[in-house]
PyMOL commands that place a pseudoatom at each C-alpha (Angstrom):
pseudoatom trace, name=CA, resn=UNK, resi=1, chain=A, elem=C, hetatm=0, pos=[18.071, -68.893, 29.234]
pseudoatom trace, name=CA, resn=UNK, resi=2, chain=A, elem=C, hetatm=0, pos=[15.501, -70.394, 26.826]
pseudoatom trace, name=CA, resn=UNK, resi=3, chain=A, elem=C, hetatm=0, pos=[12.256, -68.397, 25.819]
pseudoatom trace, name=CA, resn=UNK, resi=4, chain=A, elem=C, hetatm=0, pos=[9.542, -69.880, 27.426]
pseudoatom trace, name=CA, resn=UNK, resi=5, chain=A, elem=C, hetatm=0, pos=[7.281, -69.834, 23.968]
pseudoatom trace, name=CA, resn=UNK, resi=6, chain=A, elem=C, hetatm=0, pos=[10.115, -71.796, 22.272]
pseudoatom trace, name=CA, resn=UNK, resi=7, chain=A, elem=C, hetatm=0, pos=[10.088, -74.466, 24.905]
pseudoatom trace, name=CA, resn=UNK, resi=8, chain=A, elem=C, hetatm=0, pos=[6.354, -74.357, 24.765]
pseudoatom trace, name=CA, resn=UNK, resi=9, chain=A, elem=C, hetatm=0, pos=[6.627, -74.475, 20.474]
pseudoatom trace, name=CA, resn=UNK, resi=10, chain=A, elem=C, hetatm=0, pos=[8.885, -77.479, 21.230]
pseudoatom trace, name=CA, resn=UNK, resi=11, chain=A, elem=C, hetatm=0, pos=[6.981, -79.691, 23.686]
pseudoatom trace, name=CA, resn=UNK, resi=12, chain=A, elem=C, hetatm=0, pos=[4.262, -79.498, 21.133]
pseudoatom trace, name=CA, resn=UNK, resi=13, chain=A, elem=C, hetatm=0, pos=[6.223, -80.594, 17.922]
pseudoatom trace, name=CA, resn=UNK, resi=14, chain=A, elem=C, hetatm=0, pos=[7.573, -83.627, 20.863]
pseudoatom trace, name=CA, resn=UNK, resi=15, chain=A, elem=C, hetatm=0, pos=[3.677, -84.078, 21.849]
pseudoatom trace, name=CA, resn=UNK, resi=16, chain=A, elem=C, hetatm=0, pos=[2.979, -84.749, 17.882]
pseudoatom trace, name=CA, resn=UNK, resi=17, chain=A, elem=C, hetatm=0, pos=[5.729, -86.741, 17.026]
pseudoatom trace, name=CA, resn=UNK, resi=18, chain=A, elem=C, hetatm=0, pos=[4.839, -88.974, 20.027]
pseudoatom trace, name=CA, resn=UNK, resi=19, chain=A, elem=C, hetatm=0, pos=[1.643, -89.771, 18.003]
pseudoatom trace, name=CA, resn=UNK, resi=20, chain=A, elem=C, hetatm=0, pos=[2.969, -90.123, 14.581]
pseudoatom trace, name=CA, resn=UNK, resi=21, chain=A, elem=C, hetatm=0, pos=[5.704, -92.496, 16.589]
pseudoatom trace, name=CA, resn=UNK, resi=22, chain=A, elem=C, hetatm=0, pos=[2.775, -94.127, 18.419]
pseudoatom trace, name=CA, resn=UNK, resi=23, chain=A, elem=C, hetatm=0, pos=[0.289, -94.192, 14.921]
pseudoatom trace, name=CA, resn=UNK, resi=24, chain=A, elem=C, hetatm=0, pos=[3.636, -95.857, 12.374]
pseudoatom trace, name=CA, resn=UNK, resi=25, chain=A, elem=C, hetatm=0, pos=[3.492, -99.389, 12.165]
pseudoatom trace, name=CA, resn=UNK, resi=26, chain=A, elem=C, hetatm=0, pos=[7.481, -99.953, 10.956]
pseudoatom trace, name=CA, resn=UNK, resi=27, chain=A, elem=C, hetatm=0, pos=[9.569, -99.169, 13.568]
pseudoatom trace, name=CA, resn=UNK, resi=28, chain=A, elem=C, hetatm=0, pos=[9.196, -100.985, 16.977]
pseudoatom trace, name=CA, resn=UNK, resi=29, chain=A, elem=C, hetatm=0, pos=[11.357, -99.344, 18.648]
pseudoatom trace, name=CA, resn=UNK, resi=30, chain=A, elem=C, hetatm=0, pos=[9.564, -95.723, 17.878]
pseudoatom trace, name=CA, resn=UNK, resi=31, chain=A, elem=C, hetatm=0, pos=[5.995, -97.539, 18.554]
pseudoatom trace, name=CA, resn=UNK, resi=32, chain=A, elem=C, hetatm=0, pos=[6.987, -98.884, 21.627]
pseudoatom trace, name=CA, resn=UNK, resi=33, chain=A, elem=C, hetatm=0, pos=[8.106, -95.735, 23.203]
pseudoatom trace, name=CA, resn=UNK, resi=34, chain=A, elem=C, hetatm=0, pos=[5.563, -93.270, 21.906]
pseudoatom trace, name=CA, resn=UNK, resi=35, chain=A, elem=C, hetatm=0, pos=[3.458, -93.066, 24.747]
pseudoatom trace, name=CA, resn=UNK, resi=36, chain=A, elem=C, hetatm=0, pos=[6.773, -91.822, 26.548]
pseudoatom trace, name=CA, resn=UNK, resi=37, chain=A, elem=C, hetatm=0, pos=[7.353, -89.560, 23.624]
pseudoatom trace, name=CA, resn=UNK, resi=38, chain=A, elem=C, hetatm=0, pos=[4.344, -87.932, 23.889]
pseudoatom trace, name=CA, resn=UNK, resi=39, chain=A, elem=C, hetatm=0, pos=[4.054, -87.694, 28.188]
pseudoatom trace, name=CA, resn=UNK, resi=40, chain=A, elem=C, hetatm=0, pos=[7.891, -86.276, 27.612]
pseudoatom trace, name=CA, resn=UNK, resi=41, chain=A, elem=C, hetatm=0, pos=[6.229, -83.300, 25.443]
pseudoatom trace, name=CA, resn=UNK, resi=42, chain=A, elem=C, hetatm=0, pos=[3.247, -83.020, 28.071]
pseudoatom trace, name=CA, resn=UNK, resi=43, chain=A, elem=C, hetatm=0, pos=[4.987, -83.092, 31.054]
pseudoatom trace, name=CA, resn=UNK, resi=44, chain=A, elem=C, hetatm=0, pos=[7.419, -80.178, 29.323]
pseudoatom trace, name=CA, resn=UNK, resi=45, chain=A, elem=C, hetatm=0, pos=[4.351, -78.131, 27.661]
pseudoatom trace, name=CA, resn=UNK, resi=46, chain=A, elem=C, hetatm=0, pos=[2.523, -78.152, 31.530]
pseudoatom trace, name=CA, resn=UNK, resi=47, chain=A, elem=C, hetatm=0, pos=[6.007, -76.929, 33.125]
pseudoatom trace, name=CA, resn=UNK, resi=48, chain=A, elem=C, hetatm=0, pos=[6.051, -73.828, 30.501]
pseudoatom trace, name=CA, resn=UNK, resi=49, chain=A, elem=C, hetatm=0, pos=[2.909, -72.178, 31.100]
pseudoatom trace, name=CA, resn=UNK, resi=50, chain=A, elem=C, hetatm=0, pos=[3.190, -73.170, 35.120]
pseudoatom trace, name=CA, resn=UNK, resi=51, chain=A, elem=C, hetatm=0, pos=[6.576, -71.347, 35.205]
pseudoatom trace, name=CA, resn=UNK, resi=52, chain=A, elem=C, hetatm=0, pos=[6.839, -68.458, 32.582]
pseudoatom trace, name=CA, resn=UNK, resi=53, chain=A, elem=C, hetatm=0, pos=[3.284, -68.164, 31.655]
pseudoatom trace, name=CA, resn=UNK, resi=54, chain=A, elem=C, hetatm=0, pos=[2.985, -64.706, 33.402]
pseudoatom trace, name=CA, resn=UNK, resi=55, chain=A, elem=C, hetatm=0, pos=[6.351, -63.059, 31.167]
pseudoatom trace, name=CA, resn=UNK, resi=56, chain=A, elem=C, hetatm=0, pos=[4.801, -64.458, 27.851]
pseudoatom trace, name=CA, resn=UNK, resi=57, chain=A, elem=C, hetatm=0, pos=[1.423, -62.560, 28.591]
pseudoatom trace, name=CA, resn=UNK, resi=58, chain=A, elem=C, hetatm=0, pos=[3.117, -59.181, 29.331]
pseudoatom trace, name=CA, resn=UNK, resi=59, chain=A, elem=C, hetatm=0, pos=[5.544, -58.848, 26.227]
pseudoatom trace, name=CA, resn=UNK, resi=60, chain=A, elem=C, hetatm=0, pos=[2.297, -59.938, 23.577]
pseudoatom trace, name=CA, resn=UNK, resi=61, chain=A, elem=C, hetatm=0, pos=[-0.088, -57.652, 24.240]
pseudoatom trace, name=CA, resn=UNK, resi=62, chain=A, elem=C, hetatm=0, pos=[0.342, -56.325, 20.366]
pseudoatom trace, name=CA, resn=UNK, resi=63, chain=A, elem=C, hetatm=0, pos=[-1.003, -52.540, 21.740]
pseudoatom trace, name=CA, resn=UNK, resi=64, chain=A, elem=C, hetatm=0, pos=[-4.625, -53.948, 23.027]
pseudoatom trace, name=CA, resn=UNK, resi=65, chain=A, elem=C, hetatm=0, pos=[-6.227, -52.021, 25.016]
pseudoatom trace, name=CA, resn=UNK, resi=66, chain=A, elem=C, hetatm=0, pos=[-7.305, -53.480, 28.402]
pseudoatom trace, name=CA, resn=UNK, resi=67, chain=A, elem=C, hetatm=0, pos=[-10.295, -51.985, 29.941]
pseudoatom trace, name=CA, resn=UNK, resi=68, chain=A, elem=C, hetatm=0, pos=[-8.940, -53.247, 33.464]
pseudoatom trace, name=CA, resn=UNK, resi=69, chain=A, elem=C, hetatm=0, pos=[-5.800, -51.549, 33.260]
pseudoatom trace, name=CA, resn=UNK, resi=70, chain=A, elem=C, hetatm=0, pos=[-7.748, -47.903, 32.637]
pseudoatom trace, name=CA, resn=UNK, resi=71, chain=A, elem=C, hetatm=0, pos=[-8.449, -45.960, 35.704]
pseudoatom trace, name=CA, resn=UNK, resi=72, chain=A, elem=C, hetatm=0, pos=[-8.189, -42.194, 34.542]
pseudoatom trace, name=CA, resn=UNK, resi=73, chain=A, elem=C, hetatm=0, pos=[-12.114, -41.742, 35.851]
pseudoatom trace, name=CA, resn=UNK, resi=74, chain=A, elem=C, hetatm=0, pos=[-11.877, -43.100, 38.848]
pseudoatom trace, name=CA, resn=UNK, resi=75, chain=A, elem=C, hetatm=0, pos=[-11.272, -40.245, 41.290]
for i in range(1, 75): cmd.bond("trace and resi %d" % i, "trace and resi %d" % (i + 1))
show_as sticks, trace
zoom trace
């Protein structure tokens, strides 16, 4: 299955070359479909963090330590 962060890394490069498609005045095609381009890339980035948001914030905690997750004194 697909990491969710690499989805996530690719709806955003989508989302900005919806602009740049929406932004270049040579292509009609490209400008005429940007808008779709870039909901395509939003619709995609919003389905990421709804669905594997929670897996992505377990594996990069990078050895923080969480004051929440310390209950040693409590007794």
């Amino acid at each position: 299955m697909i990491d969710s962060a690499r989805l996530q890394r690719a709806a955003e490069i989508v989302m900005v070359l919806g602009i740049i498609a929406l932004c270049q005045p040579w292509n009609l095609f490209l400008h005429r479909y940007g808008v779709t381009i870039i909901l395509i890339g939003l619709v995609t980035f919003l389905c990421t963090n709804w669905f594997g948001g929670k897996a992505d914030e377990e594996e990069h905690t990078d050895g923080v330590f969480d004051v929440s997750d310390h209950h040693e004194g409590l007794k």
